[in-house]
C-alpha positions as CSV (number, residue, x, y, z in Angstrom):
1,X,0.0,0.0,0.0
2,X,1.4,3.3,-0.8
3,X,2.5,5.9,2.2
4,X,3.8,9.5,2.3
5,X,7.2,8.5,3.2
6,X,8.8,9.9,0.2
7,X,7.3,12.7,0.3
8,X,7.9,13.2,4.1
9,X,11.6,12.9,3.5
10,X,11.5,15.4,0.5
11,X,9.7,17.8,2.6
12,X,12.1,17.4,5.5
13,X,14.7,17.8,2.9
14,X,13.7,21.3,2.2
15,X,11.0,20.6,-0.2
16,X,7.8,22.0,-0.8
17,X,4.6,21.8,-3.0
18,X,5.7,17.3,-4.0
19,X,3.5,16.3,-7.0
20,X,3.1,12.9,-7.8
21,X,3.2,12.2,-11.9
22,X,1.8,8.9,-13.9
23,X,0.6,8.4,-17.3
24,X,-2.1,5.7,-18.4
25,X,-2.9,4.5,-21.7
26,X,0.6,3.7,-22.8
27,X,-0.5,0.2,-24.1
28,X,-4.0,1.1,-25.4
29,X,-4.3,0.7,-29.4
30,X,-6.7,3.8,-29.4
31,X,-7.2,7.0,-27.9
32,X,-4.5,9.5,-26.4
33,X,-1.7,8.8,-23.8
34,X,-2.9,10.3,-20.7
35,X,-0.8,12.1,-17.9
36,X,-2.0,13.5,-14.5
37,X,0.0,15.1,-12.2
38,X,-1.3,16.1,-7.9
39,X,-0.2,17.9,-4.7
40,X,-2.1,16.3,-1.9
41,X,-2.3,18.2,1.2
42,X,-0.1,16.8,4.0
43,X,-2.2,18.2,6.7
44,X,-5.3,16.1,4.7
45,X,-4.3,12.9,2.7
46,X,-7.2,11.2,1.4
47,X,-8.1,7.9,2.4
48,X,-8.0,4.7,0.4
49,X,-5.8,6.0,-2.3
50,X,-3.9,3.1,-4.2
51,X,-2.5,1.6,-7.4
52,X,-5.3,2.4,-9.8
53,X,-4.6,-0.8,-11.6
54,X,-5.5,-2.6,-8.2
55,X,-9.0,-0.6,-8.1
56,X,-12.5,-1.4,-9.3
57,X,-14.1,1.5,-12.0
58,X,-16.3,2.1,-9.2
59,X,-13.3,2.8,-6.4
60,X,-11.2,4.4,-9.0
61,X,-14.0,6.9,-9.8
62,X,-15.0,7.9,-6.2
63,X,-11.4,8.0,-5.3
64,X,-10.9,10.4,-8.2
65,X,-13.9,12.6,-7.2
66,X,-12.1,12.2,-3.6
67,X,-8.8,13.4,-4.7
68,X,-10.4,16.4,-6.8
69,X,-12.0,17.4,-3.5
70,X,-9.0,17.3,-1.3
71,X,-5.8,18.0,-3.3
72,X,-4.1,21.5,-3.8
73,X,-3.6,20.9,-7.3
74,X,-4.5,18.6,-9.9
75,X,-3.0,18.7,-14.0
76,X,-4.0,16.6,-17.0
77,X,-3.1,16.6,-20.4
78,X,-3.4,14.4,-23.2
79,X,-1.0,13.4,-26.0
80,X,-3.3,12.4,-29.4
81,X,-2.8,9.2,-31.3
82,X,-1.9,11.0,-34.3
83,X,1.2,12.7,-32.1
84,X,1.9,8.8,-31.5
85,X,2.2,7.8,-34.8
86,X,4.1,10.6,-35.7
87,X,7.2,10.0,-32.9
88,X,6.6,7.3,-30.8
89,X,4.9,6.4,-27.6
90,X,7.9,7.0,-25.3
91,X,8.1,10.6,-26.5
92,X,4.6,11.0,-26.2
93,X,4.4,10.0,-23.3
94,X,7.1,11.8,-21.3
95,X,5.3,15.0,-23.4
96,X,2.3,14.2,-21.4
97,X,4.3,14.0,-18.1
98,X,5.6,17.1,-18.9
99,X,2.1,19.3,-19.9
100,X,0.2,17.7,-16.7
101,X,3.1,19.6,-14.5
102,X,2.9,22.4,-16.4
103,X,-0.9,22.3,-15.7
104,X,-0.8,22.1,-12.0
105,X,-2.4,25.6,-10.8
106,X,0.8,26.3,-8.7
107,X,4.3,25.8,-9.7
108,X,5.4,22.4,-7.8
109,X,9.0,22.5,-6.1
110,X,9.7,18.5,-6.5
111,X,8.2,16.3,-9.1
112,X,7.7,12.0,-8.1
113,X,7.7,10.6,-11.4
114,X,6.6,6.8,-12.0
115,X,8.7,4.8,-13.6
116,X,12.7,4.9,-14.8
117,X,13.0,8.0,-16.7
118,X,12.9,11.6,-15.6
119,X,10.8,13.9,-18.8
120,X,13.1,16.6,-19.5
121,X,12.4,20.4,-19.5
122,X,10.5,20.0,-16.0
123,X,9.5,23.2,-13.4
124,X,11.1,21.6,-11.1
125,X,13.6,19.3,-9.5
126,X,13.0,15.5,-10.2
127,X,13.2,12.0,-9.7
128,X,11.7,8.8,-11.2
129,X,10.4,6.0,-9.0
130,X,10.5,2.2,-10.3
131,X,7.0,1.1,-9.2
132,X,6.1,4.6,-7.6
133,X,2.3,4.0,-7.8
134,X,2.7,1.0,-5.5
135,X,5.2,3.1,-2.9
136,X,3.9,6.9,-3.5
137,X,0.4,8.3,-2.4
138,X,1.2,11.2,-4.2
139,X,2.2,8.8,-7.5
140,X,-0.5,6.4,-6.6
141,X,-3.5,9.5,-6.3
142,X,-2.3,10.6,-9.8
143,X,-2.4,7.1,-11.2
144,X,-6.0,7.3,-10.1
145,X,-7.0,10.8,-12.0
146,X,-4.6,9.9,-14.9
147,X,-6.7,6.4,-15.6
148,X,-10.0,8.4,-14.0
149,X,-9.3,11.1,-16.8
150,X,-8.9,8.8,-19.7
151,X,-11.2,6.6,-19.3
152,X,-13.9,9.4,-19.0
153,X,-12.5,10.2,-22.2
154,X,-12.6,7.1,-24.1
155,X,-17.0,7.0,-23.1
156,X,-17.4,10.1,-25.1
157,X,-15.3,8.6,-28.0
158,X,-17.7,6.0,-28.1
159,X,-20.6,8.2,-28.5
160,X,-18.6,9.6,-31.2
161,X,-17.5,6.4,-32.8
162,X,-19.8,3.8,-31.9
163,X,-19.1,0.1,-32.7
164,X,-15.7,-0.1,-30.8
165,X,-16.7,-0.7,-27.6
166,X,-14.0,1.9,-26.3
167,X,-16.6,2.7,-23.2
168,X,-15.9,-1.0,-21.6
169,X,-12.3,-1.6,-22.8
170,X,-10.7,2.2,-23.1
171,X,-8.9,1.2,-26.2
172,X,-6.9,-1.3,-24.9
173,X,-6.5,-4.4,-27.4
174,X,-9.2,-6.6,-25.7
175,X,-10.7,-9.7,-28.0
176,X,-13.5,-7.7,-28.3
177,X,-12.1,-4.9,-29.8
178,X,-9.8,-6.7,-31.9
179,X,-13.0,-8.1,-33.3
180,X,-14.4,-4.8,-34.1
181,X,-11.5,-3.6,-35.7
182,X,-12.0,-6.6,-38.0
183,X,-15.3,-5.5,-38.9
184,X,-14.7,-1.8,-39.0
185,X,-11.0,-1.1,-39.5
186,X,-9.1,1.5,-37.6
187,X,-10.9,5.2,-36.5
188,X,-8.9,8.0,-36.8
189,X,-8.1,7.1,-33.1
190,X,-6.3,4.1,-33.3
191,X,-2.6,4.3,-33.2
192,X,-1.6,2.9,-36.6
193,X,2.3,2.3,-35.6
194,X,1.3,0.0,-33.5
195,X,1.8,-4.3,-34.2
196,X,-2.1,-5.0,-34.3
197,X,-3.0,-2.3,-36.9
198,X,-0.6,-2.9,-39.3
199,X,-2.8,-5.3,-41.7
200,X,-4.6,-1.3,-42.3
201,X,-1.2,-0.1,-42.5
202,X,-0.5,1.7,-45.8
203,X,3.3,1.0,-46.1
204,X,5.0,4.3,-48.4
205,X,6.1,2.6,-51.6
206,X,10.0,2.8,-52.1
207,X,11.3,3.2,-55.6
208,X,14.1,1.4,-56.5
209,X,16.9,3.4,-58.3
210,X,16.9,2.0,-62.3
211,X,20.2,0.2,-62.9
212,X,21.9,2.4,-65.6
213,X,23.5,0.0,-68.7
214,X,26.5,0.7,-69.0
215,X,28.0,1.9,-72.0
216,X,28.1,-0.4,-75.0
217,X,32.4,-0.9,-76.0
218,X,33.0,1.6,-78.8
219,X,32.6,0.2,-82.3
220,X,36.1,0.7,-83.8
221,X,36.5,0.2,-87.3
222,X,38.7,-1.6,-89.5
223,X,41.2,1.3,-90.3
224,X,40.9,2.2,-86.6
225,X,42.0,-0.8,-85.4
226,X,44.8,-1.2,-87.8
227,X,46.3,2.7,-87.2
C-alpha cells in the first residue's frame, strides 16, 4: 500500500509543494496517452488511495472525485494518437508528463515521477520511481486521476464512434475490440504504428533506383583498329 514517506523525506529535505506524476494508456491501441500530475495536502491525505490498476471503475472513480476534493492541485493533459504515430509512444508520453506539471495551478517544487525516466524540460527538481504507484500516495493518487481522466475520455469517444466498444475496454487491445477492428478497421483514433494495426497499415512505396546500362564498347572500325 502506498505511504507518504517519500514525500515526508523530500519535505524534511527542504521541499515544498511534491506532485506525484503517472501516465495511463501507454499500451492502449486507441485514444491519447494520458498524464496527471497532484499535490495532496499533508495536513489532509485522502483515504484509500492506491494503485489504480488494483482498483475497481467504481473505487477508482470515487477515489478520483475524492482526490479532486482534497488535493491542492491537480493537472492533466493528453498526448493524441496521431502525435503517436508521428514519434513514438515514449516521447509521447514523457510530453504528457511534462504538460500535466505544467498544468498544475501552482508551480510544484519537486516532481515524483513513476517509472525509470525523468521527462526533461521539467518546473522543477525531479526524480523517477521504479514502481512509484505502489510506494507513492502522491504517485499512486495521480495514477488514479490519470486512468479516472482517460477513461472518462474514451465514453465520449464512443458516443462519437460507436461500434468499438472503447466505453468498456478504453482502447486497450481486448478480444472484443480486436473483433471490431476486423469489422470496421481502424478510427482516426487508433494508433496505426502499433503491431495489431498494421494489416490497415499503408506501407509508403519505395522506388528502387533503375540500374543504368552501361556503355556499349566503342565500335572501332577496321582502319581504326589497324592505325
Amino acid at each position: 500500500m502506498p505511504d507518504f514517506s517519500i514525500e515526508s523525506g523530500l519535505i524534511v529535505a527542504g521541499h515544498r509543494l511534491i506532485c506525484g506524476v503517472d501516465e495511463a494508456g501507454r499500451g492502449c491501441l486507441a485514444g491519447a496517452v494520458t498524464a496527471a500530475s497532484v499535490i495532496l495536502n499533508p495536513n489532509d491525505l485522502p483515504d484509500g488511495v492506491d494503485d489504480s490498476k488494483k482498483l475497481s471503475a467504481a473505487r477508482r472513480s470515487e477515489l478520483y472525485d475524492l482526490i479532486m476534493e482534497k488535493a491542492l492541485g491537480v493537472g492533466v493533459a493528453f498526448v493524441e494518437a496521431s502525435e503517436i504515430d508521428s514519434t513514438n509512444i515514449l516521447i509521447a508520453t514523457m510530453k504528457a508528463m511534462r504538460l500535466a506539471i505544467h498544468e498544475l495551478p501552482m508551480r510544484p517544487g519537486y516532481a515524483c515521477i513513476d517509472g525509470n525516466i525523468i521527462p526533461q524540460e521539467l518546473p522543477c527538481l525531479a526524480s523517477a520511481y521504479v514502481g512509484g504507484d505502489r510506494r507513492s500516495l502522491t504517485i499512486a493518487a495521480a495514477s488514479i486521476v490519470a486512468k479516472e481522466s482517460r477513461s472518462r475520455l474514451m465514453k465520449r469517444l464512443d458516443q462519437a464512434l460507436p461500434g468499438y466498444g472503447f466505453a468498456t475496454h478504453d482502447g486497450y487491445g481486448t478480444d472484443a475490440h480486436l473483433e471490431a477492428l476486423s469489422r470496421l478497421g481502424p478510427s482516426p483514433q487508433h494508433r496505426m504504428t502499433f503491431a495489431p494495426l498494421k494489416p490497415w497499415r499503408t506501407e509508403p512505396e519505395v522506388t528502387k533506383p533503375r540500374k543504368r546500362k552501361a556503355p556499349a564498347p566503342a565500335q572501332l572500325s577496321f582502319f581504326d583498329a589497324i592505325a
